[in-house]
N, C-alpha and C positions, 0 to 999 in steps of 0.2 A: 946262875946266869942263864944256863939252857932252860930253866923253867919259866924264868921271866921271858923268855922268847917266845916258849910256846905260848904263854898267856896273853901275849901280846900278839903274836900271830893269831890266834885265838876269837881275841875281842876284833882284832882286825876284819876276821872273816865275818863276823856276827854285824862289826859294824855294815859291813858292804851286804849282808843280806836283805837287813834290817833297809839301807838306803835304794835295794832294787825294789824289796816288798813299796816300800812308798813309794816309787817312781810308778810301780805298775797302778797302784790304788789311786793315782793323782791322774793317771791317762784315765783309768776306767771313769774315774768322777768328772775329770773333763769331755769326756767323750758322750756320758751322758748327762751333763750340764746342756752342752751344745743341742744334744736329741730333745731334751726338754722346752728348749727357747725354741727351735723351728716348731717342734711338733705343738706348743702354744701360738707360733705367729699364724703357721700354717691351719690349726684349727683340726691337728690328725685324728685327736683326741676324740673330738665329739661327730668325727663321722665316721657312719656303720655301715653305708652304701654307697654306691657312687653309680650313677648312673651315663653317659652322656655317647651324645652323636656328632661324627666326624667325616671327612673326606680326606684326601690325599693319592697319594700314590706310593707304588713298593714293590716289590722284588719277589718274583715265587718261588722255592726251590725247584730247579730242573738246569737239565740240558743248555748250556748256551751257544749261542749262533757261531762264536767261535774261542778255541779253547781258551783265551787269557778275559776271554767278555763277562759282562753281569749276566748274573742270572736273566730271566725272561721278565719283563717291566710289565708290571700291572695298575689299572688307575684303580681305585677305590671309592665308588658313588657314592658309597655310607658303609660308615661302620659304626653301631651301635652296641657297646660294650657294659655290661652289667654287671657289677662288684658287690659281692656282702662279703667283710673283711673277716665279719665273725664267725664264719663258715667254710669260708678257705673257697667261695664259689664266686666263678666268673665263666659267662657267655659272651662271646662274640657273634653280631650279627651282621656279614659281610656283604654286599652287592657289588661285586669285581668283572672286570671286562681286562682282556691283552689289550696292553699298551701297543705292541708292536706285533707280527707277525709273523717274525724270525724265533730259531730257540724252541726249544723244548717247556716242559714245564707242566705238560697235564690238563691246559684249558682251553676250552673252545677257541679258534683265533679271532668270530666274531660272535657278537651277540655277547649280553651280561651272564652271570651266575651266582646262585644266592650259595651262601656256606654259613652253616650256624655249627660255631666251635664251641664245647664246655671242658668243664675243669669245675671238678666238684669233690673237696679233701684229699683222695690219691686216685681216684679214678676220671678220667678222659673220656671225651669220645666227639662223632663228628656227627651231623646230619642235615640232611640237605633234599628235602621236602619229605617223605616219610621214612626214607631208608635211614637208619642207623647204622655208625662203623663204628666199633671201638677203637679205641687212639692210645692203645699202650705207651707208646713209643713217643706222645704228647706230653708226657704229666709234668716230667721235667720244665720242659720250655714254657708249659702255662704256667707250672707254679711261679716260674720264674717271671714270668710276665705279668701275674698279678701282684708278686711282692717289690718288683722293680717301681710300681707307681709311688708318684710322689709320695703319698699319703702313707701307701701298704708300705714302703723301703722305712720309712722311721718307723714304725709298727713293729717292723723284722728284726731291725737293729737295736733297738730295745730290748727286745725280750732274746736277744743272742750274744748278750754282753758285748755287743760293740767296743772297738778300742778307736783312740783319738791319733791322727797322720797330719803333718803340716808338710803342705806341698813344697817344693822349690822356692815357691813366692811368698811362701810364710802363712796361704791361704789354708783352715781347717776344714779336714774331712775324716768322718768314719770309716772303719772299717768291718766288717763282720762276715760269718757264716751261717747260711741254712744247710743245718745238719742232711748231708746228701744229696743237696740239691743244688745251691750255686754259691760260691762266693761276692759281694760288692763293696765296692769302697764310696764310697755319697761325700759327694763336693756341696755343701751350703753353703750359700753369700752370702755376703756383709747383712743384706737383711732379713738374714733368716729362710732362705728360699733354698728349698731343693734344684741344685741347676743341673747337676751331672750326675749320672751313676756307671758308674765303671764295672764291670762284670763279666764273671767265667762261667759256663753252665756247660756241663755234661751233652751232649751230643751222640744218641747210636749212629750216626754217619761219621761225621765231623769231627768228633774226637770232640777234648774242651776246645769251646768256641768264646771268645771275645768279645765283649759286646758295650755300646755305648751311647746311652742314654739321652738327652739334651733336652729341659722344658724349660720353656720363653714364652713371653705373652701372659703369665699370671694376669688373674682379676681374683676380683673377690665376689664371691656366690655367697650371699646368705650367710657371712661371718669368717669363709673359709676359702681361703687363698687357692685358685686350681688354673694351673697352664692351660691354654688353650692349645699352643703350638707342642708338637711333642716328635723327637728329631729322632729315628733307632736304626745303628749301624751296625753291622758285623762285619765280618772280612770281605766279605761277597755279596752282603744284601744292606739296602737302604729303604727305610722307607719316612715317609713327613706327612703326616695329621695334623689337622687343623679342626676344631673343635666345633661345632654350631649352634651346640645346645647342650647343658650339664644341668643335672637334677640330683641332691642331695639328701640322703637319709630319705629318701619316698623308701614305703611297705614293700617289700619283694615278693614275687608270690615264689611259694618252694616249688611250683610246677613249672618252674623256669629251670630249675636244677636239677628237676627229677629225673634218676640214673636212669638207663631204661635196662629191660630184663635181661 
């Protein structure tokens, strides 16, 4: 009798390993079923570049006017950002002015100022008409902000075995990690659209910081689905792009990305 127990306790166990091994293999395969259909609607597949230029407004790390206030508000006359996904490099080219005149923050209170930021494999850095800073203390945040883009976050989640989440509302989202870099979880709609990216990233001030994504306004460029509007919140800071001009898979040149000495 006790042996038929064990044997039966036995297969029981075996049965329930067996049914969590296919539970997890049934998320992994739906989770990359799902990255398959967007990253086909969206057309993630066949782009290697991503070019485009924007305006907006947003929030600069510093000091604020008073201690429970936002950071210091900045409008953004252009921001011209440049992606080669296959390289892990991304430039941004800034022309920013203070919103307001109150606050901390680090920038002139009038008059614009140019800031050309990179992020090239694991090395950062800043420069702003000849001078040169390295940006250790950047690589994080850029990596993170070029793999949060529509296109680069299914790219991420791909190849980091994403696993499959259904919201409160019964709505599908992935979830996955960049090994040391950030965690996100990506909300797709009904039609296949990257809408939300939810995310933690490392911070040497801040500690993990919170962060949350929002693109609205999709069109279609050239076969490939890309938001114009693009919403990015953290605890403390806001800022809202609007797009004017996007250019796909054009030639890069590498003296866009070249480290300096």
């Amino acid at each position: 009798m006790r042996i038929a127990q064990l044997a039966l306790m036995r297969w029981s166990l075996m049965a329930g390993v067996a049914a969590w091994l296919a539970a997890c293999a049934s998320t992994q395969d739906s989770a990359n079923d799902l990255l398959a259909r967007a990253s086909q609607t969206m057309g993630a597949a066949q782009l290697k570049t991503l070019r485009y230029v924007g305006e907006g407004t947003g929030y600069t790390f510093g000091q604020a006017y008073t201690p429970d206030g936002a950071w210091p508000k900045i409008t953004l006359h252009s921001v011209t950002r440049t992606i080669d996904y296959d390289s892990a490099s991304m430039r941004d080219e800034i022309v920013l002015s203070r919103a307001e005149p109150r606050g901390g923050g680090g920038y002139p209170i009038t008059g614009q100022q140019r800031n050309d930021q990179f992020i090239s494999g694991e090395v950062a850095w800043n420069q702003s008409g000849t001078a040169v800073t390295p940006g250790p203390r950047f690589v994080a945040d850029r990596l993170h902000q070029l793999w949060i883009t529509p296109h680069g976050v299914l790219k991420a989640a791909m190849r980091n075995g994403a696993s499959l989440r259904r919201g409160a509302d019964g709505a599908a989202a992935v979830s996955f990690t960049q090994p040391g870099r950030f965690s996100a979880t990506v909300h797709i709609s009904a039609d296949g659209l990257v809408a939300r990216v939810e995310s933690t990233l490392p911070d040497p001030v801040l500690g993990d910081t919170q962060a949350v994504t929002d693109y609205s306004d999709y069109r279609d460029v050239s076969g490939v689905k890309v938001p114009f509007q693009v919403r990015y919140a953290t605890w403390n800071n806001l800022s809202n792009e609007k797009f004017t001009d996007v250019k796909l898979n054009a030639p890069v040149d590498d003296a866009r990305f070249s480290k300096p000495r």
